[in-house]
N, C-alpha and C positions, 0 to 999 in steps of 0.2 A: 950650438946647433938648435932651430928650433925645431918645434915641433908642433903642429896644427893638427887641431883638435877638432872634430866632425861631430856637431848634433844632430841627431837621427828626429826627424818629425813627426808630433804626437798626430794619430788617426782620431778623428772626432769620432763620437761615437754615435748611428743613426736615429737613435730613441726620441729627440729632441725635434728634427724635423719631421717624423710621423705623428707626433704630436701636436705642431704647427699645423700641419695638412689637417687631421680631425676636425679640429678648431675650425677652422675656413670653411669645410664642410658644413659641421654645423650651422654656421652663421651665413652659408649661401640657404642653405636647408630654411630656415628662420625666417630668412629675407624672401624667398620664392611661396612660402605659407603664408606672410602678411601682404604680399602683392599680391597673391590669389584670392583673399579675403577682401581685398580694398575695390580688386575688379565686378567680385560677386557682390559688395555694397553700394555700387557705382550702379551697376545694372540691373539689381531686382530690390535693392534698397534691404529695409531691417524688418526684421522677423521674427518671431517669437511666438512659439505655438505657445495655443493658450490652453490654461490651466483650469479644469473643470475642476467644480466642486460637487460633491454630491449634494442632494437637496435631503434637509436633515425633516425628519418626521414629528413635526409638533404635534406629540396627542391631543394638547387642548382644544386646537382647532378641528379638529377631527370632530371632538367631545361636539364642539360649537354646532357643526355642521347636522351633525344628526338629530343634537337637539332641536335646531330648527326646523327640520323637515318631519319632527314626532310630532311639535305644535301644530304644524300647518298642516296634517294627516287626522289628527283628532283636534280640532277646530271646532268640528261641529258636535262634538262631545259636550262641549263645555260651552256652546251658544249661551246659557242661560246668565252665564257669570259673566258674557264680555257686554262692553258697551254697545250701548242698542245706539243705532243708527238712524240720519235723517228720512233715508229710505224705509222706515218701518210703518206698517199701517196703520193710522191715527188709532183708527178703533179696536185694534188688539192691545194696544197702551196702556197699564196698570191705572187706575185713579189714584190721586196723591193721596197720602196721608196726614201733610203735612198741615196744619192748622192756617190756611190762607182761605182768601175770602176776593172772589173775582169781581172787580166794580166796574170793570170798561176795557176795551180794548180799541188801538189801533193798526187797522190792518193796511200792509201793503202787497203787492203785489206778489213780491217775496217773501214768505213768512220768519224770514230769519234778516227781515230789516222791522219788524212794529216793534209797537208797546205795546206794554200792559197796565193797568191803573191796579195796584194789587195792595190790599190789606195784612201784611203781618204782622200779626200779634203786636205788641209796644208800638214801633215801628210805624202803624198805624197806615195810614192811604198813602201811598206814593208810586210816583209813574216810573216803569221798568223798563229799559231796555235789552231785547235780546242778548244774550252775551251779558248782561250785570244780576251781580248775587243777589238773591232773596232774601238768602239767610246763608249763615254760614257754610252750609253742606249742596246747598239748592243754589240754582241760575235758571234764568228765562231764555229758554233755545227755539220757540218758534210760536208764531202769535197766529191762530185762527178766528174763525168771526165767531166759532161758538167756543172757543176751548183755546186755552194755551196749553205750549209744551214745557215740562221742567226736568231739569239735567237733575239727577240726587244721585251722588255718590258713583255716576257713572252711566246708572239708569235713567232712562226717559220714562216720565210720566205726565198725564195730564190733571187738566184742571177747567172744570166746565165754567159756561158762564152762569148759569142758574145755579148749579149746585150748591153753592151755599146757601144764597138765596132761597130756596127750597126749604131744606133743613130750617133756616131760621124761623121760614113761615108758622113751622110746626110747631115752634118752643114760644114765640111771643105772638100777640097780636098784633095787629095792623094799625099804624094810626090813619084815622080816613080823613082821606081829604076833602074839602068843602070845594063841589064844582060851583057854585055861587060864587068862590072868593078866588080860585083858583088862577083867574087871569090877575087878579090883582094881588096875590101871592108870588106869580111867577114874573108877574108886572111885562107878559107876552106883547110882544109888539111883530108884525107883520113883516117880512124880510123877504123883497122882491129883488131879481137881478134880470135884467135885459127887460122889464114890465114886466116878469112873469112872478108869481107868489113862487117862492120856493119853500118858506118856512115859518118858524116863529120863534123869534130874539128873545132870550129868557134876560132878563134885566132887572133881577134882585138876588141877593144872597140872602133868602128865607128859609125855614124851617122846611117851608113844602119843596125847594130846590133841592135842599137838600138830604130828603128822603128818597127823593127820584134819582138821586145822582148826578142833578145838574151843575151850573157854576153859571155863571152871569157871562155873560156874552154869548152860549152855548145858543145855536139856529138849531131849531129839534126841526129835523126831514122827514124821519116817521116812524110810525110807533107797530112796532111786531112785523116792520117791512112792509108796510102799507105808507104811502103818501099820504099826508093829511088833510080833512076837510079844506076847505077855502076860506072857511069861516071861522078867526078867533076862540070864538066862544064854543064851537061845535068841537072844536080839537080839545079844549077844555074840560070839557063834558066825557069826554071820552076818558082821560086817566084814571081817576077815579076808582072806574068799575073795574076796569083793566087792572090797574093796583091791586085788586082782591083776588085774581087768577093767579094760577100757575106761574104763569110769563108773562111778564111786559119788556119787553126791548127797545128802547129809544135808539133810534139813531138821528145822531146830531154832526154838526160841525165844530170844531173844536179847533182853534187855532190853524184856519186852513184845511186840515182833516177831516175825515168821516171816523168817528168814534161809536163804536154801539155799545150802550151803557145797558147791565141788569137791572131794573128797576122793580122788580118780584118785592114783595114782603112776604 
């Protein structure tokens, strides 16, 4: 006989599809936050607030700024010690100290384009250009018809054209010149341009040229700013006496130039 035997069916148990579900949730959840992301970067594009810094507080420049504005508040404090300027007026200008000796100057219309023909010391006679050193501490910063200007150490100061000349008068004597011999000393020749006499061609390098502070080729135009006689000999006659004054001031031509030479003893 047999006998049939009935297996009763195991029930699953729910735990495992609520967990399923979760799951799905989640990752619809997931999916529906990067589609909403992808829409918002499609339509207003990327974004990024920006991040301020604060501005940090450099004492030193602080320090800077004050100090700059104490100098330029008491400025005029301290006039005395700054560099004097081309704007200063000639004749408040200290007289040098400096052991130079003024022999000639060329002026131009600018006074910080001439020369100067300047004596120092060793060094002896040589022609200066504004803006070149004298000597080591000194420079030529502006050429007048009576006086140069000189930069020292910062300071402007002048330098007449007699002044030395002056002084020397006082320590030595004069060597006089012979107006008898004087044309043929300077060996003057007559220097006309368009017919007109303009001058007179110095054309020797003698003793007497070079007491006057001439050079050979030099047209002398006039003496103490006066135009000279017409007449060779009458011009000649005139230095002389003029040599033994105060002042004698040649102005010549010099290489194209008008040069005014001290000629004082």
């Amino acid at each position: 006989m047999l006998t049939a035997s009935r297996t009763m069916p195991v029930k699953a148990s729910p735990l495992p599809r609520v967990l399923v579900i979760a799951v799905e949730i989640l990752v619809l959840a997931g999916l529906a936050f990067l589609l909403a992301r992808a829409i918002w970067f499609i339509a207003y594009g990327a974004y990024a607030e920006p991040f301020e810094f604060a501005e940090p507080d450099h004492s030193p420049r602080v320090s800077e700024a004050r100090l700059t504005v104490s100098a330029q508040s008491f400025a005029g404090l301290f006039s005395g010690g700054m560099e004097s300027g081309p704007g200063d007026d000639l004749d408040t200008l200290p007289e040098t100290r400096l052991g130079l000796r003024l022999f000639g100057v060329r002026t131009a219309a600018d006074p910080e384009t001439g020369t100067a023909i300047i004596e120092a010391g060793a060094n002896g006679q040589r022609t200066y250009a504004v803006g070149q050193a004298i000597t080591e501490d000194a420079e030529l910063a502006a050429v007048y018809a009576d006086r140069i200007v000189i930069r020292r150490a910062g300071v402007r100061e002048v330098l007449f054209l007699r002044e030395e000349s002056e002084r020397a008068a006082a320590a030595r004597p004069a060597a006089a010149l012979n107006p008898e011999t004087l044309i043929t000393d300077l060996a003057l020749q007559p220097y006309f341009e368009a017919g007109n006499l303009l001058g007179f061609r110095v054309n020797a390098d003698s003793a007497a040229a070079t007491s006057l502070g001439l050079e050979r080729g030099d047209i002398i135009l006039e003496i103490n700013g006066r135009a000279l006689p017409q007449d060779a000999e009458a011009a000649a006659r005139l230095l002389p006496g003029l040599q033994q004054s105060s002042s004698l001031q040649l102005t010549v031509r010099r290489d194209g130039e008008r040069v005014t030479l001290d000629a004082s003893r």
